[in-house]
DODREN-611857 format. One record per residue (C-alpha): residue number from 0; x, y, z. Coordinates in Angstrom, 2 decimals. Each point is the difference from the previous one (the first is absolute). Last residue first. Layout:
<atoms>
     i        xx        yy        zz
   NUM         X         Y         Z
...
</atoms>
This chain:
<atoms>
     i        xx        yy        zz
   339      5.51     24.10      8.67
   338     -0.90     -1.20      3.64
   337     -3.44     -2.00      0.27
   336     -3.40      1.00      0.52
   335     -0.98      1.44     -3.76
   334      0.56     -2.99     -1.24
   333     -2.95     -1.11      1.60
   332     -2.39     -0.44     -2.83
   331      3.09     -1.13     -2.74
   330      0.50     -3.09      2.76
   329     -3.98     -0.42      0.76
   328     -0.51     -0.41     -4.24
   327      3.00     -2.12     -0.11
   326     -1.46     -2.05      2.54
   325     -3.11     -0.48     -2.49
   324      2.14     -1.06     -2.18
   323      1.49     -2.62      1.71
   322     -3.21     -1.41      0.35
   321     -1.36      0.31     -2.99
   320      3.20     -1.83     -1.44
   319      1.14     -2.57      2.92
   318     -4.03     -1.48     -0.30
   317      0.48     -1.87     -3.01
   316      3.78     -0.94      0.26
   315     -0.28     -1.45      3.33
   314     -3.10     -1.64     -0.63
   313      2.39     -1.54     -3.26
   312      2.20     -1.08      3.71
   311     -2.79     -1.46      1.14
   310     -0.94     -2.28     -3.11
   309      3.46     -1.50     -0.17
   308     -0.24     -1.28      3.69
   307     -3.36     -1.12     -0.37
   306      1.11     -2.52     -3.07
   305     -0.66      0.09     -3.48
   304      3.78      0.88     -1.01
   303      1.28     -2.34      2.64
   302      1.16     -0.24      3.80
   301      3.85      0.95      0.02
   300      0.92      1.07     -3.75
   299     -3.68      2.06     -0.67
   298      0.45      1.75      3.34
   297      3.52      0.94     -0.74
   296     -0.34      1.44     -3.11
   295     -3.28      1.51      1.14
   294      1.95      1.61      3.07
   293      3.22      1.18     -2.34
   292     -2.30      1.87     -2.45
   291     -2.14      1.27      2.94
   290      3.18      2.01      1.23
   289     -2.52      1.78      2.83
   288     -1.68      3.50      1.06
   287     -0.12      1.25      3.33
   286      3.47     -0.59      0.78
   285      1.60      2.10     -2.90
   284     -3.22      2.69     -0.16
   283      0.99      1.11      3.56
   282      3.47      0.76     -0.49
   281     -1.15      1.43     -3.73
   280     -2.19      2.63      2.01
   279      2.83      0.63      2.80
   278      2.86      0.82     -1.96
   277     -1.70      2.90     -2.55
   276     -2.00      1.28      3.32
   275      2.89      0.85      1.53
   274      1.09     -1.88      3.30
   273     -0.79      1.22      3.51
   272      0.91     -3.49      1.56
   271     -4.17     -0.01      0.87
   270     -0.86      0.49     -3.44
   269      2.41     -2.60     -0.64
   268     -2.13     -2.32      2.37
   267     -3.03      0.82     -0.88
   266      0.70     -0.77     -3.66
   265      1.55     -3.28      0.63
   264     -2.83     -1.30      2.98
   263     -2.87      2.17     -2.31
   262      1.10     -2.20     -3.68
   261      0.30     -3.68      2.41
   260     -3.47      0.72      1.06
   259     -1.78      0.86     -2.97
   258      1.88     -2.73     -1.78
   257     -0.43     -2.41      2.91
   256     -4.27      0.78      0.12
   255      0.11     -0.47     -4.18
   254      1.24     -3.14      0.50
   253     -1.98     -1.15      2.77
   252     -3.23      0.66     -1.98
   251      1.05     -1.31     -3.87
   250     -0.09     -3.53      1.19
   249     -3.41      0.04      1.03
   248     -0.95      1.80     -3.10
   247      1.79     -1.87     -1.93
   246     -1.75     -2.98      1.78
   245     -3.22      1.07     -1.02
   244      0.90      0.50     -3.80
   243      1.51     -3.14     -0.60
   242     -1.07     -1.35     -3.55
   241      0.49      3.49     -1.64
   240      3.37      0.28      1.60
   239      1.05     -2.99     -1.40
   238     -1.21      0.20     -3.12
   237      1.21      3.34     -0.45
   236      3.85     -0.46      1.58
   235      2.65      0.19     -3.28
   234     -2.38      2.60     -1.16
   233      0.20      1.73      3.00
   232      3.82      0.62     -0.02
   231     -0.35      1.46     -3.88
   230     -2.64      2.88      0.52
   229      2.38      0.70      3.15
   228      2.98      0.56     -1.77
   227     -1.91      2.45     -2.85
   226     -0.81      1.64      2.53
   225      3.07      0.79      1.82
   224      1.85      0.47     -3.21
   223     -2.48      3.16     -0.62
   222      0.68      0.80      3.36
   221      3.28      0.60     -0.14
   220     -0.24      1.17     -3.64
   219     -2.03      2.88      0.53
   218      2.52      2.68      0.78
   217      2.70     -1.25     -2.40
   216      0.49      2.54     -2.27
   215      0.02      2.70      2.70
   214      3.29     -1.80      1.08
   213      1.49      1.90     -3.36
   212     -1.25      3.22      0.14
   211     -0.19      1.98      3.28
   210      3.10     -1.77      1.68
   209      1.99     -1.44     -2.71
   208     -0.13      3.11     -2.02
   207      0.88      1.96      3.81
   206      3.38     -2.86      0.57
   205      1.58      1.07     -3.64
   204     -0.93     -1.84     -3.48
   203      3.01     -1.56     -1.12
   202      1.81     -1.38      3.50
   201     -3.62      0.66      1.65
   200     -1.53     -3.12     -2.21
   199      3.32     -2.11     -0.23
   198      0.40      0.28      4.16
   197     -3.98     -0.66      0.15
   196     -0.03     -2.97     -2.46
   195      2.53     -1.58      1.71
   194     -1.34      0.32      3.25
   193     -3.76     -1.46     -1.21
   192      1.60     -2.64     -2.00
   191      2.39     -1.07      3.22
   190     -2.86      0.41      2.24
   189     -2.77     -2.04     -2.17
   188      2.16     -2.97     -0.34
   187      1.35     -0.35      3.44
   186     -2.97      0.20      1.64
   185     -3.36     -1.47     -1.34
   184      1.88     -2.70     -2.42
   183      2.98     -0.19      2.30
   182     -1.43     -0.21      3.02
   181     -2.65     -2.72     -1.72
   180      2.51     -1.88     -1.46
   179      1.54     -0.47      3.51
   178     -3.22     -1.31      1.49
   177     -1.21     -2.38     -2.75
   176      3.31     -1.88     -0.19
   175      0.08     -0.29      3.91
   174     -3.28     -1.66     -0.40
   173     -0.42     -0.02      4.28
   172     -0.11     -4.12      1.15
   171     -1.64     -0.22      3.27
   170      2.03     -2.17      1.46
   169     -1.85     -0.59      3.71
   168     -3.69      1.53      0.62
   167     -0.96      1.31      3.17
   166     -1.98      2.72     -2.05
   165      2.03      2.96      1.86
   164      3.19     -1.64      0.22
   163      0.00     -1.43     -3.81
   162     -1.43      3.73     -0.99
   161      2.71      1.87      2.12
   160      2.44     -2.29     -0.97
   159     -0.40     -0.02     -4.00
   158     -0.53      3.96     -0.07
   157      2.95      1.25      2.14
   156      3.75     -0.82     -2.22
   155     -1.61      1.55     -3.56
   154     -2.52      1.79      0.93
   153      2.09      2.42      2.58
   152      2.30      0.84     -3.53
   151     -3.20      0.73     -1.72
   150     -1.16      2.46      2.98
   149      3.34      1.24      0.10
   148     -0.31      1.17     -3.58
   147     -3.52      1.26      0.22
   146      0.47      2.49      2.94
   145      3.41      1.10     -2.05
   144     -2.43      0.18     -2.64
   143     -2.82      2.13      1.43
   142      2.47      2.24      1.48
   141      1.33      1.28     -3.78
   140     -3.69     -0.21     -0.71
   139     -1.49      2.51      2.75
   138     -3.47     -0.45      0.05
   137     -2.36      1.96     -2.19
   136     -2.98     -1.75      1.72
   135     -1.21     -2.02     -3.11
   134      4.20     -0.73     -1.08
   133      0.53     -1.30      3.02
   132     -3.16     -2.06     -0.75
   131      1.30     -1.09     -3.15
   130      3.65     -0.83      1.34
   129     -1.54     -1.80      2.65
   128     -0.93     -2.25     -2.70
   127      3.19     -1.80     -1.22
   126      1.43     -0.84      4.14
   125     -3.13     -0.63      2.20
   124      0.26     -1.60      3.03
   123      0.06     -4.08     -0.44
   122     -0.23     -1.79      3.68
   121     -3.56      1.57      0.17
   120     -0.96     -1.31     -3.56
   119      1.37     -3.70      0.81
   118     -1.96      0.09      3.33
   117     -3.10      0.56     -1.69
   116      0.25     -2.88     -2.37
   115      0.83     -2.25      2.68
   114     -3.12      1.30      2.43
   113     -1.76     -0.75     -3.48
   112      1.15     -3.64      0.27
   111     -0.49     -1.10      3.82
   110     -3.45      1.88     -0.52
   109     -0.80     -1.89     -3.17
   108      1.21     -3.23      2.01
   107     -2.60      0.64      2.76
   106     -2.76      0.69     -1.92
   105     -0.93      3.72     -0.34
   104     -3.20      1.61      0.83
   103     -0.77     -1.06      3.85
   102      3.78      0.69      0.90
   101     -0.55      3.47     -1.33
   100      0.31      1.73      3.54
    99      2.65     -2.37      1.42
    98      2.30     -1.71     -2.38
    97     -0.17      1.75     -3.40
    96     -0.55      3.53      1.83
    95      2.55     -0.37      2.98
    94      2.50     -1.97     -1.85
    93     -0.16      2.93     -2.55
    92      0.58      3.03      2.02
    91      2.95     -2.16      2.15
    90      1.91     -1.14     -3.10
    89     -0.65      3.45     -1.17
    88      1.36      1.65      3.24
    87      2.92     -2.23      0.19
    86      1.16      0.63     -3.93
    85     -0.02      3.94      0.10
    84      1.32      0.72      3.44
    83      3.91     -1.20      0.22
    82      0.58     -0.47     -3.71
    81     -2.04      2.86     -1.78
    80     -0.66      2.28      2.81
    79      3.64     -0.28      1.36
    78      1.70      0.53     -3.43
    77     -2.06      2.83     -1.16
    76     -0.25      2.01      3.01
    75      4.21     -0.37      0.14
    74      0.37      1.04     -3.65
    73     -1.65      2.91      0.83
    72      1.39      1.16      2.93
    71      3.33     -0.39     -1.94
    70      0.70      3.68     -0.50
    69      3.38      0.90     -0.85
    68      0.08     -3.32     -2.14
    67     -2.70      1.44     -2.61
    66      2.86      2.90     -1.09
    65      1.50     -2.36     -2.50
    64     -3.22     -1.14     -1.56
    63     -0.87      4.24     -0.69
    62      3.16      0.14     -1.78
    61     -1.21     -3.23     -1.55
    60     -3.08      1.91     -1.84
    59     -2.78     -2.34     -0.13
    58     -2.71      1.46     -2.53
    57      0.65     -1.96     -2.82
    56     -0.64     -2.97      2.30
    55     -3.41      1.28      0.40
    54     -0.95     -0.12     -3.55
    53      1.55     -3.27     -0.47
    52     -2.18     -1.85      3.05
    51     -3.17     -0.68     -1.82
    50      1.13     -1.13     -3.56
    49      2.29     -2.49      1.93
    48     -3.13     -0.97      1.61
    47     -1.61     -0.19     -3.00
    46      3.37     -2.23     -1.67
    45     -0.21     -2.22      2.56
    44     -3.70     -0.69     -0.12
    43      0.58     -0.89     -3.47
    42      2.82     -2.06      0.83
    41     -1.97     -2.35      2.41
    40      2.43     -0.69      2.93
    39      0.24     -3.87      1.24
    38      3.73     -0.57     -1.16
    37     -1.44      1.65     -4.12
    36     -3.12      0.34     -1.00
    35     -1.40      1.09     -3.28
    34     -2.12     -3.17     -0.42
    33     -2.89      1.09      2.88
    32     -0.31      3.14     -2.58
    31     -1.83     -2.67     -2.51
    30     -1.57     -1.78      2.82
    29     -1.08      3.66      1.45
    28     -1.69      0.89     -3.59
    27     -1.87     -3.57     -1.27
    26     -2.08      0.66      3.37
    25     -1.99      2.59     -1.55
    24     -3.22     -0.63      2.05
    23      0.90     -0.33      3.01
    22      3.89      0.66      0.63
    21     -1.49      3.45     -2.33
    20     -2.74      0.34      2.14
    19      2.61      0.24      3.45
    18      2.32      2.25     -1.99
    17     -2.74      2.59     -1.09
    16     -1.68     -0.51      3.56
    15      3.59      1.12      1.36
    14      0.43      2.92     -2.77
    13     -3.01      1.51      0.92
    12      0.78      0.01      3.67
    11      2.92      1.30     -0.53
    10     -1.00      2.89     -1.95
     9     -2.24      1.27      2.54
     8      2.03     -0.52      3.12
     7      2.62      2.39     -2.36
     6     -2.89      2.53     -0.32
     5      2.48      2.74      1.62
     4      2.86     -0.90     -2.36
     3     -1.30      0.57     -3.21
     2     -1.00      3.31      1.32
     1      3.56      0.88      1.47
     0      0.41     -0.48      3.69
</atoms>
């Protein structure tokens, strides 16, 4: 990893207190981005994310999306972790912790509420992000979105039953609106811009320009749009984190048990298959990290902006980034174990 790169933990942590003290003490700043919204989605955070994916897209080449189908291992770790694995074990993680072993700490509703919260984040695998941490292990992109695609298609028909079955709850009402913008904000957008840029860029230039020049230009901007998209999700949640800090805690255990968990079951699994380290690092990064836009959308719909639903799946958000990057860390470290 690149220097900028290596003190990523660093960086994050900055820019989470920097959020956090601006919700605090500059409050005047999230109300005035809190405007810019549009179905549930805050365009600013949009257009980061956006900012964050671009790069990568640039680097899908569809010849490489054709082959993808000759080897659907992949696709097949991704589905069953994220559908058949994914939600189950966090319902079970966090009924365990909220009910049992924190049962003490939390009131009963609280527990009934963040056990919500969590279940929203583990029936919502990743779809904008994994991009990033594809990216972080030098995944292989053309893969990464065919793994993405199908995930979003999954979302669409799986997430409202699984949740409803798993919280025994009937109608629970998914912001359709919120869901497809977000594909096409954090999927469509970025891939037709970033294919359209590369067939114009290597049509003028040639493939080696595009290469060794042009992607160069946009080394740091991944996590440059990562930043910036965290400084901006914590200032919507200061006050509330600052008023809660035991029970982030408490929430923050079981979630960052199923991430570690969910990351070795997918990874283990394709290492197991034989599968190149370029497939099995983003297969692993998909389930292990979550669509948090779509779980706070939800949470705040169902149960509340201020409620222990919405509060667990910010958690989510706070503890996904270290987190996943410390898995990235393990993925680069034992690269050197799987196939080429």
């Amino acid at each position: 990893m690149k220097s900028f790169e290596k003190y990523l933990t660093l960086w994050v942590a900055l820019c989470i207190v920097v959020g956090i003290a601006m919700g605090k003490f500059l409050p005047v700043v999230p109300q005035m981005l809190g405007q810019f919204e549009y179905a549930n989605v805050s365009i600013p955070v949009a257009i980061l994310i956006w900012l964050m994916i671009y790069p990568m897209m640039l680097k899908v080449d569809f010849q490489s999306v054709k082959n993808v189908g000759r080897n659907p291992k992949g696709i097949v770790i991704t589905c069953i972790t994220n559908w058949l694995i994914k939600p189950f074990t966090m319902f079970g993680i966090a009924w365990l912790f909220f009910y049992v072993i924190f049962k003490a700490l939390i009131p009963a509703e609280l527990a009934h509420e963040y056990l919500a919260g969590a279940v929203l984040l583990g029936a919502a695998p990743c779809t904008a992000m994994v991009f990033v941490w594809s990216h972080l292990t030098r995944g292989d992109a053309a893969y990464t979105l065919v793994q993405v695609a199908v995930n979003d298609l999954i979302i669409l028909v799986a997430f409202a039953p699984i949740v409803a079955f798993l919280l025994g709850v009937g109608g629970v009402e998914i912001p359709w609106d919120t869901l497809l913008l977000s594909v096409v904000l954090f999927v469509v957008i970025p891939l037709a811009a970033g294919v359209l840029t590369r067939i114009s860029v290597i049509k003028h230039r040639g493939i080696d320009y595009f290469n060794n020049v042009f992607l160069k230009k946009f080394d740091n901007f991944t996590i440059g749009g990562l930043l910036l998209t965290l400084v901006i999700l914590f200032s919507f949640q200061g006050e509330t984190i600052l008023a809660n800090p035991l029970h982030i805690l408490l929430i923050a255990i079981p979630l960052v048990i199923q991430t570690v968990l969910i990351f070795f079951v997918a990874y283990g699994w394709a290492k197991a298959w034989r599968l190149p380290h370029s497939v099995a690092a983003p297969a692993g990064m998909i389930g292990a990290s979550n669509f948090f836009e779509l779980a706070v959308a939800v949470a705040i719909s169902l149960f509340g902006l201020q409620s222990g639903a919405a509060l667990a799946t910010v958690v989510g958000v706070l503890v996904e980034v270290p987190v996943m990057l410390m898995l990235v860390r393990i993925a680069n470290n034992t690269q050197k174990h799987f196939i080429k």
